[in-house]
Backbone as JSON Lines, residues from 0, in Angstrom:
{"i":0,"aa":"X","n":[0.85,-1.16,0.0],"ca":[0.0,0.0,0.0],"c":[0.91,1.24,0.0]}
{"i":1,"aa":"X","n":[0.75,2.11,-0.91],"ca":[1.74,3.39,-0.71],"c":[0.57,4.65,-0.43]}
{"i":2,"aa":"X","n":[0.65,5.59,0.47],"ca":[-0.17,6.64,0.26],"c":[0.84,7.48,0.4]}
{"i":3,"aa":"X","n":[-0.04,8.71,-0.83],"ca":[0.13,9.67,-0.98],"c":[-0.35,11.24,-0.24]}
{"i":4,"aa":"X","n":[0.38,11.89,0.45],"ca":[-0.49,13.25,1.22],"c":[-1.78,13.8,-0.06]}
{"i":5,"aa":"X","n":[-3.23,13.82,0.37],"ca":[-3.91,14.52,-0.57],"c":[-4.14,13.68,-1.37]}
{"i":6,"aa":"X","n":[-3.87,12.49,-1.75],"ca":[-3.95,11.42,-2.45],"c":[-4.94,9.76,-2.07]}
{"i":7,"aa":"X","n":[-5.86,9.81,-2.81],"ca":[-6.21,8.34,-2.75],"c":[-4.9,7.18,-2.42]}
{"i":8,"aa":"X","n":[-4.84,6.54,-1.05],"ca":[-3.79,5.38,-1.42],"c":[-4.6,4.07,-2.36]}
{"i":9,"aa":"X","n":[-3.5,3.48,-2.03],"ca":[-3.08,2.59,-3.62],"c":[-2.43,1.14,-3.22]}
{"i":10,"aa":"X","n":[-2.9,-0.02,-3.83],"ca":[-2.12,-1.11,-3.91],"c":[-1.21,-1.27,-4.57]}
{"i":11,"aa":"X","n":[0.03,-1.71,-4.48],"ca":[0.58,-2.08,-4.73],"c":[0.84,-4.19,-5.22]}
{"i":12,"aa":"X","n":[1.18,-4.88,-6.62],"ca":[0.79,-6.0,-6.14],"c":[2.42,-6.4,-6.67]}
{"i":13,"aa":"X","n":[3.23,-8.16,-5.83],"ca":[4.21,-8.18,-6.5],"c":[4.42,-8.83,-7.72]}
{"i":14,"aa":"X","n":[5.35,-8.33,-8.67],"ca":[5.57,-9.17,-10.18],"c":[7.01,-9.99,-9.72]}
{"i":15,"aa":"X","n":[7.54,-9.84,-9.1],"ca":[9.05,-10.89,-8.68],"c":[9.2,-10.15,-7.56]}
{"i":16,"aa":"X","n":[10.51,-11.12,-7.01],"ca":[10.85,-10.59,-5.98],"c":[11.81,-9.38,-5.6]}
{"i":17,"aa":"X","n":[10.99,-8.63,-4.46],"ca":[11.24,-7.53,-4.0],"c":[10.74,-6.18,-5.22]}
{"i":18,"aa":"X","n":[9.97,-6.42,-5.65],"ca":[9.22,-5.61,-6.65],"c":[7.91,-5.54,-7.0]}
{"i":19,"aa":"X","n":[7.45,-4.19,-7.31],"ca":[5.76,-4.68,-6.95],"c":[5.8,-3.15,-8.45]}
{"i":20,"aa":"X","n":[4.35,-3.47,-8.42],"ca":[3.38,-2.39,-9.53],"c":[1.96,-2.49,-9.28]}
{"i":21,"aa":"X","n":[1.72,-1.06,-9.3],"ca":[0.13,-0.84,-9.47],"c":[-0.18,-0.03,-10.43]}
{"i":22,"aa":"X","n":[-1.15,0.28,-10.48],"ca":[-1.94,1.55,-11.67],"c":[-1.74,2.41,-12.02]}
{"i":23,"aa":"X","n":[-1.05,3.03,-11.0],"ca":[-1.4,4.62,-11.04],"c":[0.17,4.7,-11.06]}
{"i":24,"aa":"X","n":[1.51,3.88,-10.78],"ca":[2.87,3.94,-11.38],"c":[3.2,2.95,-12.59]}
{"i":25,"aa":"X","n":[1.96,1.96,-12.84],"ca":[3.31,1.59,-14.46],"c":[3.72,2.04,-14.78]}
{"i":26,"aa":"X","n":[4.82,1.77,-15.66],"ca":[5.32,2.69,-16.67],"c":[5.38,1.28,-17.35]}
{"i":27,"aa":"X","n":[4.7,1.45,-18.69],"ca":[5.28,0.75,-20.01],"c":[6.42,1.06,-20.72]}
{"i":28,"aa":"X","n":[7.11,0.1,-20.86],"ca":[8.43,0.03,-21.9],"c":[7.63,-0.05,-23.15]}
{"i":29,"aa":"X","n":[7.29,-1.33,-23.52],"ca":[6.73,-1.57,-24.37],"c":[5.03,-2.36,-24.17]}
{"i":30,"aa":"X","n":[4.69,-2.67,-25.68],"ca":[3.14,-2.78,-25.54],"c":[3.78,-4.75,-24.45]}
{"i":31,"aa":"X","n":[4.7,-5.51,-24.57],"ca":[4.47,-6.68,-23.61],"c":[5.54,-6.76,-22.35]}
{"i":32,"aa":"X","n":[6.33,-5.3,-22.21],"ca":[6.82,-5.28,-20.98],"c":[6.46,-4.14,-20.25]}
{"i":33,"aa":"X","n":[6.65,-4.48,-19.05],"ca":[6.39,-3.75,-17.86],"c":[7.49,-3.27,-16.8]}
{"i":34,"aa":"X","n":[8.13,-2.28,-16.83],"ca":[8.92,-1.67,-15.54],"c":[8.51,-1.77,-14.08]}
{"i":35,"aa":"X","n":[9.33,-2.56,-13.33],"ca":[8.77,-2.69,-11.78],"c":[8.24,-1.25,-11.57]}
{"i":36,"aa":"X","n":[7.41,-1.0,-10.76],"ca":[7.3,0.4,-10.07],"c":[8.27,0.59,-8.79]}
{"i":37,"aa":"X","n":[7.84,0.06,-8.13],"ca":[8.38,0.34,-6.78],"c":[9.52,-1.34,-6.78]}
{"i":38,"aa":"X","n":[11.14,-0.87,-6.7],"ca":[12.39,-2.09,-6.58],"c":[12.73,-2.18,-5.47]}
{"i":39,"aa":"X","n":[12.68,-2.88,-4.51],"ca":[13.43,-2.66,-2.94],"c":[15.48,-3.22,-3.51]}
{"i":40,"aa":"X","n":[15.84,-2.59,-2.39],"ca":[17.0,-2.95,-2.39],"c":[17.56,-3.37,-1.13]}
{"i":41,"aa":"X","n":[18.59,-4.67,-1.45],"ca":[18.63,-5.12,0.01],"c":[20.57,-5.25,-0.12]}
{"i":42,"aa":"X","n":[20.69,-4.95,1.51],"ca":[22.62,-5.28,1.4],"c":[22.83,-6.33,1.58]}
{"i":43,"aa":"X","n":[24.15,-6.86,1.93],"ca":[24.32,-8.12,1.72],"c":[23.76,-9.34,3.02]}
{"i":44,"aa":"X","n":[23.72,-8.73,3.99],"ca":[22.49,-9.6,5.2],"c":[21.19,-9.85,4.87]}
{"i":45,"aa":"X","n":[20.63,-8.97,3.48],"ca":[19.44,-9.18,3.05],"c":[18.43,-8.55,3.91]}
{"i":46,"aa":"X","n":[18.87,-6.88,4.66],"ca":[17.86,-5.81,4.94],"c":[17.6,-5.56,4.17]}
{"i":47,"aa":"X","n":[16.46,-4.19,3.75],"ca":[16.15,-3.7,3.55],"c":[16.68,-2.25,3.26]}
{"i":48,"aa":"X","n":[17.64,-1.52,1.96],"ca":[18.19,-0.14,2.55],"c":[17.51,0.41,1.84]}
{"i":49,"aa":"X","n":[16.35,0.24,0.96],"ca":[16.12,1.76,0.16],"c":[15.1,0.96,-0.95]}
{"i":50,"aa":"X","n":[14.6,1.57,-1.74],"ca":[13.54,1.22,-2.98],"c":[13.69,2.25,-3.52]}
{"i":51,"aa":"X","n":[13.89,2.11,-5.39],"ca":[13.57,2.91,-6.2],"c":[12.54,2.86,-6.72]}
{"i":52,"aa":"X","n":[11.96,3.97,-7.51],"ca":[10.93,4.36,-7.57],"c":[10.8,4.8,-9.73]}
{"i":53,"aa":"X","n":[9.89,4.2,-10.52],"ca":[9.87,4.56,-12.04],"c":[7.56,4.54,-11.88]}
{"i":54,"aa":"X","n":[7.78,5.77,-12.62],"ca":[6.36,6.3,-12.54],"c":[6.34,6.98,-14.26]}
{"i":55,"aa":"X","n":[5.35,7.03,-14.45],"ca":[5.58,8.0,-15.85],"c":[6.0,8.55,-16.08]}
{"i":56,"aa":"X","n":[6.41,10.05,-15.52],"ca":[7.28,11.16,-15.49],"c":[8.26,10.69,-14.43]}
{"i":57,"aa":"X","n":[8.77,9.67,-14.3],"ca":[10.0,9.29,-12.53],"c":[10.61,8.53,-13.38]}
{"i":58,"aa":"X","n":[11.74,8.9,-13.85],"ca":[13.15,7.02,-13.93],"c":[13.81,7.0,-12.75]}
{"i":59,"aa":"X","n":[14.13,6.07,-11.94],"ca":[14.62,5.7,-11.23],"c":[15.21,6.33,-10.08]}
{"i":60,"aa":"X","n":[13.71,6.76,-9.58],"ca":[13.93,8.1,-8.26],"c":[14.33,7.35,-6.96]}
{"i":61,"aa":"X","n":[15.66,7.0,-6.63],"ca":[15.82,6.32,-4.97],"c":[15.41,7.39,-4.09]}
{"i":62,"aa":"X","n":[14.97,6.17,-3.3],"ca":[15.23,6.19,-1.73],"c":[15.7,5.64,-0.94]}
{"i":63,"aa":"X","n":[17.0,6.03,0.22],"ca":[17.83,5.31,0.78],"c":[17.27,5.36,2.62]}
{"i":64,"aa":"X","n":[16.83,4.18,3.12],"ca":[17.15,3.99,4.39],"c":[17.81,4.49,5.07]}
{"i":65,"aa":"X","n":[17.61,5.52,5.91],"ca":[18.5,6.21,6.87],"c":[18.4,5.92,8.55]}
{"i":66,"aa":"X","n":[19.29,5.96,9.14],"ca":[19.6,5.77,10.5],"c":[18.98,7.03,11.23]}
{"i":67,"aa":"X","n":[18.1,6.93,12.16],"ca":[17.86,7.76,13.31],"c":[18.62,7.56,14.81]}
């Protein structure tokens, strides 16, 4: 589920692992492929540090996991 401030949230569903797409981020490559929307990225213990992000107008906007 991702929500947006001001925004209807949204499902998200997964196509492989650690990668998901919904509606309102496909992005088509072509008319029989599909760009993950949302990619997690994991280090080598297999956390969690960050997910990039491809939306219609977005190529490959990260976000990195930060320490508080």
């Amino acid at each position: 589920m991702i929500e947006v401030p001001g925004r209807a949230e949204f499902v998200l569903r997964p196509i492989f692992t650690d990668a998901f797409q919904g509606a309102r981020v496909r992005v088509p490559d072509d008319d029989a492929l599909q760009l993950p929307a949302v990619k997690c990225s994991r280090d080598a213990r297999g956390v969690v540090t960050g997910f990039t992000v491809n939306a219609v107008d977005v190529r490959s906007l990260r976000f990195d996991r930060v320490k508080r």
